[in-house]
C-alpha positions in Angstrom: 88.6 6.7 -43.6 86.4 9.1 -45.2 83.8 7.1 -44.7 83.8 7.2 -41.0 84.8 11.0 -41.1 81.4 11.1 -42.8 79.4 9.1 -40.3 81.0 11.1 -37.4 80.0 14.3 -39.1 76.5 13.5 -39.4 74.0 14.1 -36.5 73.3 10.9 -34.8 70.5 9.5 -33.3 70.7 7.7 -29.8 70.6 3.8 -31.1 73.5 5.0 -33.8 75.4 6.9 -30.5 75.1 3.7 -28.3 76.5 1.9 -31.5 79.1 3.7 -32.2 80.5 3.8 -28.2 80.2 -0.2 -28.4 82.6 0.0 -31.4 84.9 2.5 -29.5 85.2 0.0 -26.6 85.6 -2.8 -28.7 88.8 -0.8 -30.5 90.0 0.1 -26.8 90.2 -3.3 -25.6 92.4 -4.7 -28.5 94.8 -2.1 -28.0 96.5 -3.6 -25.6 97.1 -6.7 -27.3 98.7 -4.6 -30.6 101.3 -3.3 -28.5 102.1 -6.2 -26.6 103.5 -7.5 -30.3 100.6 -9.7 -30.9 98.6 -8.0 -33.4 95.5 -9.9 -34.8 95.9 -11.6 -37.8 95.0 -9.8 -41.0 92.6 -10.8 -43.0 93.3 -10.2 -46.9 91.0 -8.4 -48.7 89.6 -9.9 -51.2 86.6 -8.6 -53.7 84.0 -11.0 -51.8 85.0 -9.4 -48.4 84.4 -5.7 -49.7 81.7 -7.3 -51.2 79.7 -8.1 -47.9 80.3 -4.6 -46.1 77.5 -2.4 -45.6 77.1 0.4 -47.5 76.3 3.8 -45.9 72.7 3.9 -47.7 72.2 0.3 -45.8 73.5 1.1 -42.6 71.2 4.7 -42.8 68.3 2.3 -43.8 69.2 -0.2 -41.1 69.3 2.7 -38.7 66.9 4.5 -39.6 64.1 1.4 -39.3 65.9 0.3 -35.5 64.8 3.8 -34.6 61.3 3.3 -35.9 60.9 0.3 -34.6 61.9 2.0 -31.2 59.9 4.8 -31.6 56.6 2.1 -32.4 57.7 -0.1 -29.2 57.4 3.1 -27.0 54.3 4.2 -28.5 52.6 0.6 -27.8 54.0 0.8 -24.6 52.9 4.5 -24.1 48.9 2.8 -25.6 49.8 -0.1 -23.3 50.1 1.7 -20.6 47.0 4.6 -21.2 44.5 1.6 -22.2 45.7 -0.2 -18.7 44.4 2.4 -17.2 41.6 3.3 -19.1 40.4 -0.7 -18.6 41.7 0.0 -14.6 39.4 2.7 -14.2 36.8 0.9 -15.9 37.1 -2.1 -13.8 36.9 0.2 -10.8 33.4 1.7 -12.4 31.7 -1.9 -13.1 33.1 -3.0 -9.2 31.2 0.2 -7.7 28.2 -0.7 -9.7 28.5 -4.0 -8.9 28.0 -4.1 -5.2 25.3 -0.7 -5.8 23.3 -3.7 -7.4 23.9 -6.0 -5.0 22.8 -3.1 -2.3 20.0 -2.4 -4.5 19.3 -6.0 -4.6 19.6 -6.6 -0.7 17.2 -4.2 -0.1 14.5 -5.2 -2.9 14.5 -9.1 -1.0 14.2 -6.8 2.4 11.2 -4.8 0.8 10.0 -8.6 -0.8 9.8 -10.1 2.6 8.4 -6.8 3.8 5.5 -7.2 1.2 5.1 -10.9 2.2 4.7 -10.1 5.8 2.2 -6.9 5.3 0.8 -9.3 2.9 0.1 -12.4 4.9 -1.2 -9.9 7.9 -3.6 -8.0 5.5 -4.9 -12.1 4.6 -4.7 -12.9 8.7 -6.5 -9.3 9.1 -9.4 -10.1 6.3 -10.4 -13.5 7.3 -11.0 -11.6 11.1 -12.7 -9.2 8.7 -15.1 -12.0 7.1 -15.6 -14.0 10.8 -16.6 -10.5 11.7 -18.7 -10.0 9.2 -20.3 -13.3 9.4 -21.1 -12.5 13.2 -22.5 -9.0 12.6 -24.8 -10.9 9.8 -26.2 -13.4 12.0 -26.3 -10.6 14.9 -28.7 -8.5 12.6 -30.3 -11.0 10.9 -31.8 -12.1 15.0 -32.3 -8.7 15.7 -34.7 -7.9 12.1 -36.7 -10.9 13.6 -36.9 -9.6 17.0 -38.0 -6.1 15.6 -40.6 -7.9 13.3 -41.8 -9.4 16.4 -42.1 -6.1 18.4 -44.0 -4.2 15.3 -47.0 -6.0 16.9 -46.5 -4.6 20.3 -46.4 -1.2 18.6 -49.2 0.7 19.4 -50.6 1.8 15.9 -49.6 5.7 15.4 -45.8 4.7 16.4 -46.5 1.5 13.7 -47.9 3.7 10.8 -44.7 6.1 11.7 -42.0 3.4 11.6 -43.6 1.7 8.4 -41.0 3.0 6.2 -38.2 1.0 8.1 -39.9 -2.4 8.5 -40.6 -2.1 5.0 -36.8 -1.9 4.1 -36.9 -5.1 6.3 -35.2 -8.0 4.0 -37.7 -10.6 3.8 -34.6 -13.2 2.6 -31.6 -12.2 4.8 -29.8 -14.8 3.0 -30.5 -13.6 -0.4 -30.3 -9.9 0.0 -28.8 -7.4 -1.5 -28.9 -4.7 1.3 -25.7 -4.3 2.6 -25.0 -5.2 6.5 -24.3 -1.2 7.5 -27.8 -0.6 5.9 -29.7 -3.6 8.0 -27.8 -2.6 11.5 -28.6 1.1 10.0 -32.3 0.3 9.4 -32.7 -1.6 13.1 -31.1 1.1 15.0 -33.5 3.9 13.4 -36.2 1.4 14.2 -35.5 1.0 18.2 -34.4 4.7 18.1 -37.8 5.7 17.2 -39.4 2.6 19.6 -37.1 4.3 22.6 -38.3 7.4 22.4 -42.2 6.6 21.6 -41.8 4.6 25.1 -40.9 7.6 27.1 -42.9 9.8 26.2 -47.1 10.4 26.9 -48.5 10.6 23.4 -52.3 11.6 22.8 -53.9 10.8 19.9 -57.6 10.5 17.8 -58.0 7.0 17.0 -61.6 4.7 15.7 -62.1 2.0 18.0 -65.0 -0.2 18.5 -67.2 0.4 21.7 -69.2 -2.1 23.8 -72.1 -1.7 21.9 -70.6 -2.9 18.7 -70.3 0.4 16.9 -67.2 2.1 16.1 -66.4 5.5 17.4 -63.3 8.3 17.1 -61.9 8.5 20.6 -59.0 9.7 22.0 -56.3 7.9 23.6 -53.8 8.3 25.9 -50.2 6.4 25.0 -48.6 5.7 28.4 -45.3 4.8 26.8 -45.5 1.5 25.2 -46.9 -0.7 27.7 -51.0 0.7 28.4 -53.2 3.1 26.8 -56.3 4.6 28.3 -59.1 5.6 25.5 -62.5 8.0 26.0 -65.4 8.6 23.7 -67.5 11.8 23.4 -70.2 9.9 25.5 -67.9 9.2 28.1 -67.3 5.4 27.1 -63.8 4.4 28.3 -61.5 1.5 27.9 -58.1 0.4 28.4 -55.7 -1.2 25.8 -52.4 -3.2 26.4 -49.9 -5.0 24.0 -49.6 -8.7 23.4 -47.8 -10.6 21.3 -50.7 -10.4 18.5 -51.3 -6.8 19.1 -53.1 -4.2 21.0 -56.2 -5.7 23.1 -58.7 -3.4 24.2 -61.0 -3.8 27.1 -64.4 -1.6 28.6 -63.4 0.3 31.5 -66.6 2.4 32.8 -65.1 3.0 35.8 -62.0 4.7 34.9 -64.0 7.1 32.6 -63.6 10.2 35.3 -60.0 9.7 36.2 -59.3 9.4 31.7 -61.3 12.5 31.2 -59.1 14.1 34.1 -55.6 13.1 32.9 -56.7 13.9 29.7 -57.6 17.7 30.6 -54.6 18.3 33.0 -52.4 16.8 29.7 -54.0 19.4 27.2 -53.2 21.9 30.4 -57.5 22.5 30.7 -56.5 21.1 34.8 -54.4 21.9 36.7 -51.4 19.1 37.8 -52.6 16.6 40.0 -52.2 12.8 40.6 -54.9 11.1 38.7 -55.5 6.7 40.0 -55.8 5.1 36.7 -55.6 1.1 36.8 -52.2 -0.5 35.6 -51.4 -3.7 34.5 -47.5 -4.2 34.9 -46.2 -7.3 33.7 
C-alpha cells in the first residue's frame, strides 16, 4: 500500500498516466466477479514471487527510458518529416531546372539548325560570289585586250596622257596579282579619258614628216578621235586618220586654206563660220 500511495503522489508523465488508467480498468472489470462470490484464486506468496516484482527504482527506470524512447520516435519523426520537405522542395528545384535546360536546350538545336541554314546560304551565296567573279575576270580580262587594241587608234597626245593606265595593264591576266576592282578600275579610267578625248576638238604642236622627206613642227587639229587635219609654217597640210596599226598621214595641198581657217576661228583670230574640210567616215 505505501507503495502505491507513493507512486500516486509523484508527478506522472503521460505513458506512466495511460498506464496507470489501464490498471484501473483492469481492477474495475474483476469487481464484478468478487462480488458475485467468485473471487479469483489466491496465489500464495512465496519468496520467489516477491522476488520477481519490480521494484520502484526499476519501474522509474523502465519508465523513464519508454518516455525517452517516445520523446526520440517524435523527434525522428519531427527530422522525418522537416528532411521530407527539405528533399520535397529540393526535388521541386532540380524539376524547374530540369525543364529550364531542356528549354535552354530546345532553343540551342533551334539556333543549331539556324546556324546550319545561314550557313549553307552563306556557301550557296559564295559559290554565286566565285561564278561571279570568274565572269567579271574573263569580262575584264576581254576588255584589257580590247583597250590594248584601241591604244593604237589613239592619236598620240591622248596616248602619251593615258600611258600611266596601259602601263598598269597586266601583261599575265592569269598570273596577276592586281586585284579584279583594280583591272575594271584601270579600264574604266582608260575609256573615261578615250570618251572625252573623242568629243572634244583638241589642238596641238606635233613633228611630223612632210612630202619632201623632212620633218617639221606643225600643228594639228584633233577632230575627236576619228581625223586630224595638220599645217606647217609654209603652208604644207595633210590629213591623218586611225587604223588598226596607228595614225596614217597623208599630203593634202588642197585643204591647206580651209586648215589655216578652222584653225584661226578655233584660237578665236576668225570669226565663226563653216569651214569644208574633207572627211573620211567609216
Amino acid at each position: 500500500m505505501r507503495r502505491l500511495e507513493f507512486l500516486r503522489s509523484m508527478p506522472r508523465p503521460a505513458g506512466a498516466l495511460a498506464l496507470t488508467l489501464a490498471l484501473g480498468a483492469a481492477g474495475a472489470a474483476l469487481a464484478p466477479f468478487q462480488a458475485a462470490g467468485n473471487p479469483p484464486a489466491a496465489t500464495p506468496a512465496t519468496p520467489s514471487a516477491t522476488a520477481s516484482e519490480p521494484t520502484l527504482e526499476e519501474t522509474r527506470i523502465t519508465m523513464g527510458k519508454w518516455i525517452e524512447t517516445q520523446q526520440i520516435i517524435g523527434r525522428e519523426r519531427n527530422e522525418w518529416t522537416q528532411g521530407k520537405e527539405i528533399l520535397k522542395g529540393r526535388i521541386e528545384l532540380v524539376a524547374k531546372e530540369v525543364a529550364t535546360l531542356d528549354e535552354k536546350i530546345k532553343q540551342a538545336q533551334t539556333n543549331v539548325a539556324e546556324s546550319k541554314k545561314g550557313y549553307d546560304e552563306l556557301i550557296a551565296e559564295r559559290e554565286q560570289l566565285k561564278s561571279a567573279a570568274a565572269q567579271l575576270v574573263t569580262s575584264v580580262t576581254t576588255m584589257e585586250a580590247e583597250v590594248r587594241k584601241l591604244a593604237k587608234m589613239l592619236p598620240d597626245p591622248v596616248r602619251q596622257k593615258l600611258q600611266p593606265l596601259f602601263a598598269r595593264l597586266p601583261e599575265d591576266a592569269a598570273t596577276t596579282k592586281v586585284s579584279v576592282a583594280e583591272r575594271f578600275q584601270n579600264v574604266l579610267g582608260i575609256l573615261n579619258e578615250v570618251n572625252k578625248a573623242n568629243s572634244e576638238m583638241t589642238v596641238v604642236y606635233e613633228v611630223r614628216a612632210l612630202p619632201d622627206g623632212t620633218n617639221a613642227e606643225v600643228q594639228c587639229i584633233y577632230v575627236g578621235l576619228a581625223q586630224a587635219y595638220y599645217i606647217s609654217p609654209r603652208g604644207e597640210a595633210g590629213i591623218g586618220r586611225p587604223t588598226a596599226d596607228g595614225w596614217k598621214w597623208q599630203s593634202a595641198p588642197n585643204a591647206a586654206n580651209g586648215i589655216l581657217t578652222a584653225l584661226e576661228i578655233i584660237q578665236g583670230k576668225h570669226a565663226p563660220a563653216f569651214v569644208p574640210l574633207p572627211v573620211n567616215i567609216q
